[in-house]
ROSE-4610 file (N, C-alpha, C; in Angstrom, 1 decimal, always signed):
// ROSE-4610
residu = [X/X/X/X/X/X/X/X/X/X/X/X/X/X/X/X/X/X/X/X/X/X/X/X/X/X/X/X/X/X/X/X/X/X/X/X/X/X/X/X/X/X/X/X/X/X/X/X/X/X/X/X/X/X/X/X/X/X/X/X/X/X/X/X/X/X/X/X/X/X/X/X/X/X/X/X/X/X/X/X/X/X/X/X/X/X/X/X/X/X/X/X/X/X/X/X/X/X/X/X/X/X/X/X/X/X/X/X/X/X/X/X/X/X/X/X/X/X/X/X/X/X/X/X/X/X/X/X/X/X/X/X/X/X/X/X/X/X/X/X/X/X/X/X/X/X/X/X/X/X/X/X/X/X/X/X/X/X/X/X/X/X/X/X/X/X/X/X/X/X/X/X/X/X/X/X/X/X/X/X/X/X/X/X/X/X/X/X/X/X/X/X/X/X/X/X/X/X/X/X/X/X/X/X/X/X/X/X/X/X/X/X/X/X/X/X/X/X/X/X/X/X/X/X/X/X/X/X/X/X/X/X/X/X/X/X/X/X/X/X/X/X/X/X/X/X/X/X/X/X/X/X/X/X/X/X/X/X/X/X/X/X/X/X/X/X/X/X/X/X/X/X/X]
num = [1/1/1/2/2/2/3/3/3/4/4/4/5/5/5/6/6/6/7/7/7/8/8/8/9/9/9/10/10/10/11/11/11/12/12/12/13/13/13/14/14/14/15/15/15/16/16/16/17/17/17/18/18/18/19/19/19/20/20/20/21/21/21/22/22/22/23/23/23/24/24/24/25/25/25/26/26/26/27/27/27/28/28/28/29/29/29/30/30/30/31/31/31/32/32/32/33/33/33/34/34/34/35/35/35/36/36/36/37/37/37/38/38/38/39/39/39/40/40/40/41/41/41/42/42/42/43/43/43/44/44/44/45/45/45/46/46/46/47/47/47/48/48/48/49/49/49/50/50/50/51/51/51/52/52/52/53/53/53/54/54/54/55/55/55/56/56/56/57/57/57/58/58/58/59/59/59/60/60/60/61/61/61/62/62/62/63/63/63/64/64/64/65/65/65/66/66/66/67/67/67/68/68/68/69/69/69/70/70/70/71/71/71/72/72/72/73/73/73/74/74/74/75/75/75/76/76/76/77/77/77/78/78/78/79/79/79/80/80/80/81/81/81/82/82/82/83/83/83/84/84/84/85/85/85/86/86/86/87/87/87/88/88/88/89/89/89/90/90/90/91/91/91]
x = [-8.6/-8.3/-6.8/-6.1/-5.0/-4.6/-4.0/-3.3/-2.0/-1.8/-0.5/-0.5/+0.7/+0.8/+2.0/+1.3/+1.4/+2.8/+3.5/+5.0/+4.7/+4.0/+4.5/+3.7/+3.4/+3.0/+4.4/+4.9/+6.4/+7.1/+7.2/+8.2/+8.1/+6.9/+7.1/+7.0/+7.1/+7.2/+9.0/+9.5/+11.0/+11.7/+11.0/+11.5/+11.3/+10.6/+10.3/+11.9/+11.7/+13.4/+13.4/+14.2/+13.9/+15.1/+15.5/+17.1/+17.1/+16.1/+15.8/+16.2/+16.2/+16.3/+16.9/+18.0/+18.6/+18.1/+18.9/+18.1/+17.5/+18.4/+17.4/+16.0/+16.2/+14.6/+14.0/+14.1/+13.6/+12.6/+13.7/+13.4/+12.6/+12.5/+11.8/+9.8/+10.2/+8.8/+8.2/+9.1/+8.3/+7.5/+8.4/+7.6/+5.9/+6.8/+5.4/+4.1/+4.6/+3.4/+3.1/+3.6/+2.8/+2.1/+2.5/+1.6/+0.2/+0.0/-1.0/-1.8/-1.2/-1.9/-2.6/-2.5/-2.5/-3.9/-3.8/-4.9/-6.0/-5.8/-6.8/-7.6/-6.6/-7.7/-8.4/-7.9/-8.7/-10.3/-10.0/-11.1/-11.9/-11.4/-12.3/-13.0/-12.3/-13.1/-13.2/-14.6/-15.0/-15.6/-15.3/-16.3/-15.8/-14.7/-14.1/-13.6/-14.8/-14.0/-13.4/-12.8/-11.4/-12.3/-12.4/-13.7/-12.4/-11.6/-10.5/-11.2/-11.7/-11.6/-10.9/-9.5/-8.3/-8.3/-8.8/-8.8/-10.3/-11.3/-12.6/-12.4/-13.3/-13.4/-12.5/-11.6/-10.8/-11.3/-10.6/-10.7/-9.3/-9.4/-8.5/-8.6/-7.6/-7.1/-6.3/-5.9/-5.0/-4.3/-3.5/-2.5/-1.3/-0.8/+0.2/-0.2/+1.1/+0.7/+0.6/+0.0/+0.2/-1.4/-1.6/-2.9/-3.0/-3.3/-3.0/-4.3/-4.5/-5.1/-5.3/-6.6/-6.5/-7.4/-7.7/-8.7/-9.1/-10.1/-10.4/-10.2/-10.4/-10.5/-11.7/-12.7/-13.7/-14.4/-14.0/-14.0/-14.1/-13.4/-12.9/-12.5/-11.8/-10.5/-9.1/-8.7/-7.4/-7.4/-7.4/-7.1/-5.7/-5.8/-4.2/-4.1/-2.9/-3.0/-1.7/-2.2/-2.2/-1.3/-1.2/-0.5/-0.3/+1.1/+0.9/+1.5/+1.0/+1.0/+1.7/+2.2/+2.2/+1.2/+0.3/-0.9/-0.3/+1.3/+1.5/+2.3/+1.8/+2.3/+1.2/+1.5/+0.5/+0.3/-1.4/-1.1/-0.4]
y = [-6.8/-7.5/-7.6/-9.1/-9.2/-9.2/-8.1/-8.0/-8.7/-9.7/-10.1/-10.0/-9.8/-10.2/-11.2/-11.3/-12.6/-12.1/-13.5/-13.4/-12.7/-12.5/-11.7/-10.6/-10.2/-8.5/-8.0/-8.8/-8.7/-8.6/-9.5/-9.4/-8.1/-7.6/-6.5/-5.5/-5.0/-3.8/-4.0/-5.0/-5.1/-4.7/-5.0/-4.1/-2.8/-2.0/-0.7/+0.0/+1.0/+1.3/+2.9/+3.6/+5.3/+5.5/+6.5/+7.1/+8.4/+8.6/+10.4/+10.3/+9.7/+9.2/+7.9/+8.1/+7.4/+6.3/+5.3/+3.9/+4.2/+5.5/+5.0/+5.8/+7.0/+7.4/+6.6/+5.8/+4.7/+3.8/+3.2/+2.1/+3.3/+4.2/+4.9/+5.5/+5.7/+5.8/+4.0/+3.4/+2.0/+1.6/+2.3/+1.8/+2.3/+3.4/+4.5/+4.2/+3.7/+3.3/+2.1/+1.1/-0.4/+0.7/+1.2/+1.9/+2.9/+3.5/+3.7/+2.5/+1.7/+0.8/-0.1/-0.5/-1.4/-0.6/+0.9/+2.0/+1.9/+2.4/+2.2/+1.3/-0.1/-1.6/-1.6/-0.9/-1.1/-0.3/+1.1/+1.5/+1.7/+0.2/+0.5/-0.5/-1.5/-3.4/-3.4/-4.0/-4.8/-3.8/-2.2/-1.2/-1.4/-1.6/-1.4/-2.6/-3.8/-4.6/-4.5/-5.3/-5.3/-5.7/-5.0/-5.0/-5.9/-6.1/-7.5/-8.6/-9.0/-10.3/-11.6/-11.2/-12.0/-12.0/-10.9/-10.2/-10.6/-11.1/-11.6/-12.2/-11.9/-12.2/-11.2/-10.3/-9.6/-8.0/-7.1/-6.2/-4.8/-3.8/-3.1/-1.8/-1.1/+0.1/+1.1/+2.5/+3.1/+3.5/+3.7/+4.0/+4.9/+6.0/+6.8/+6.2/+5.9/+5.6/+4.0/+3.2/+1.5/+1.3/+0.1/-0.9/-1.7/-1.8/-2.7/-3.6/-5.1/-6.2/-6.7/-7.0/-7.8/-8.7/-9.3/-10.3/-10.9/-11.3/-11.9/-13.2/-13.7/-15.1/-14.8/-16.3/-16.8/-16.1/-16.1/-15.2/-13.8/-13.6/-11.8/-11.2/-12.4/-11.9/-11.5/-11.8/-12.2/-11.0/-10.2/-9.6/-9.9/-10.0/-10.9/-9.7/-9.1/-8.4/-8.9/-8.9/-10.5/-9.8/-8.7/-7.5/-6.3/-5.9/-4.1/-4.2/-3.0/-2.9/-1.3/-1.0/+0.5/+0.9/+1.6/+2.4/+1.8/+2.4/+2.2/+1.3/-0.1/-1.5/-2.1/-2.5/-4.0/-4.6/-5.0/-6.8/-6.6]
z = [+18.8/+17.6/+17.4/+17.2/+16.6/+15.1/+15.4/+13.4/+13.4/+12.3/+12.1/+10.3/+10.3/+8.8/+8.3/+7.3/+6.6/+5.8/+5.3/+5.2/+3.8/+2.9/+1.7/+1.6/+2.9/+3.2/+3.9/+4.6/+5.4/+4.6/+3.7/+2.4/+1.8/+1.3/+0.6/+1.5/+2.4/+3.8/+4.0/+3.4/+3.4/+2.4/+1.3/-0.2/+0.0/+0.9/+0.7/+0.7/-0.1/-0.4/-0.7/-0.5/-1.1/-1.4/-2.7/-3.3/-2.6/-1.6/-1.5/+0.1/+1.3/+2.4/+2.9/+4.4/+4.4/+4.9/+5.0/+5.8/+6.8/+7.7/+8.8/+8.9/+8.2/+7.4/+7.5/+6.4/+5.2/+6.5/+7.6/+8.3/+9.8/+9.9/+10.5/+9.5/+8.6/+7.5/+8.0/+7.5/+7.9/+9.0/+10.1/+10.9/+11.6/+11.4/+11.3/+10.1/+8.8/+8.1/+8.7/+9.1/+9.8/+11.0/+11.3/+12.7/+12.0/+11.2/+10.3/+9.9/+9.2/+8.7/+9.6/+10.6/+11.7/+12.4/+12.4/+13.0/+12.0/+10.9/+9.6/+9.9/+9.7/+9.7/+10.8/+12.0/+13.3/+13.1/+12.8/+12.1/+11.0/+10.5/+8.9/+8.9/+9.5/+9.7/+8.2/+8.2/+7.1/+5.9/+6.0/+5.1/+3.7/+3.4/+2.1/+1.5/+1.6/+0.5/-0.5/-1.3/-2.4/-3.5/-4.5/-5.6/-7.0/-6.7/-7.7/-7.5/-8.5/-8.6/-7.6/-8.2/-7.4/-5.7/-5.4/-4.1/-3.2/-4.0/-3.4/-1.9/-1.2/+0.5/+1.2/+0.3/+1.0/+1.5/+2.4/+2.0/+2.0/+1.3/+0.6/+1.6/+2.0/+2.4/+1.7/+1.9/+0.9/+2.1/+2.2/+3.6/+2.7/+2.2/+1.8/+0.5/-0.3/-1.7/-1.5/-0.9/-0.6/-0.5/-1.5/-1.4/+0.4/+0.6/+1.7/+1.6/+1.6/+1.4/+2.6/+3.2/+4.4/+4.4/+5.6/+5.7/+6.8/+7.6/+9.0/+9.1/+10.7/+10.9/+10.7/+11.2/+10.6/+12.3/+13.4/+14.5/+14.7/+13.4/+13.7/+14.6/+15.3/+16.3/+15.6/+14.3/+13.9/+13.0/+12.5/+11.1/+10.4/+9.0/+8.4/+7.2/+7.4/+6.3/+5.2/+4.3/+3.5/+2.2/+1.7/+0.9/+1.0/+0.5/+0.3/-1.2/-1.7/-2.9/-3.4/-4.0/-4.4/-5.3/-5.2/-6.3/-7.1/-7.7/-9.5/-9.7/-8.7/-8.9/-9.2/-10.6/-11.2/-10.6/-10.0/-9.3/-8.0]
């Protein structure tokens, strides 16, 4: 399966930011959480759809403190992961 993600899952994996660790922490945690997340979706597929409303046809992972939103091609070759969220971010 190819996982790509979508520009405002990239977008917010680029806001991730810490006051406690330095950039290159920061930009080492990242990479390592896309490499979790990327593992997850491989073995979770389709078990946990996203019970939002907004979020219908999708489905939702918890990866550290991050929602992660994804979603298939019509093939289920492609997985798109489509958001990340923090737990105690609205929306």
């Amino acid at each position: 399966m190819l996982i790509q993600w979508t520009p405002s899952a990239r977008k917010a994996l680029a806001q991730i930011r810490s006051v406690r660790f330095t950039q290159e922490e920061t930009k080492l945690y990242k990479i390592e959480l896309v490499r979790r997340i990327e593992m997850k979706v491989a073995v979770m597929a389709e078990s946990m759809p996203a019970q939002e409303p907004s979020w219908q046809g999708t489905y939702r992972i918890l990866v550290d403190k991050f929602k992660v939103y994804y979603s298939f091609s019509l093939d289920k070759r492609i997985c798109y992961i489509e958001a990340l969220r923090h737990q105690n971010q609205q929306n």
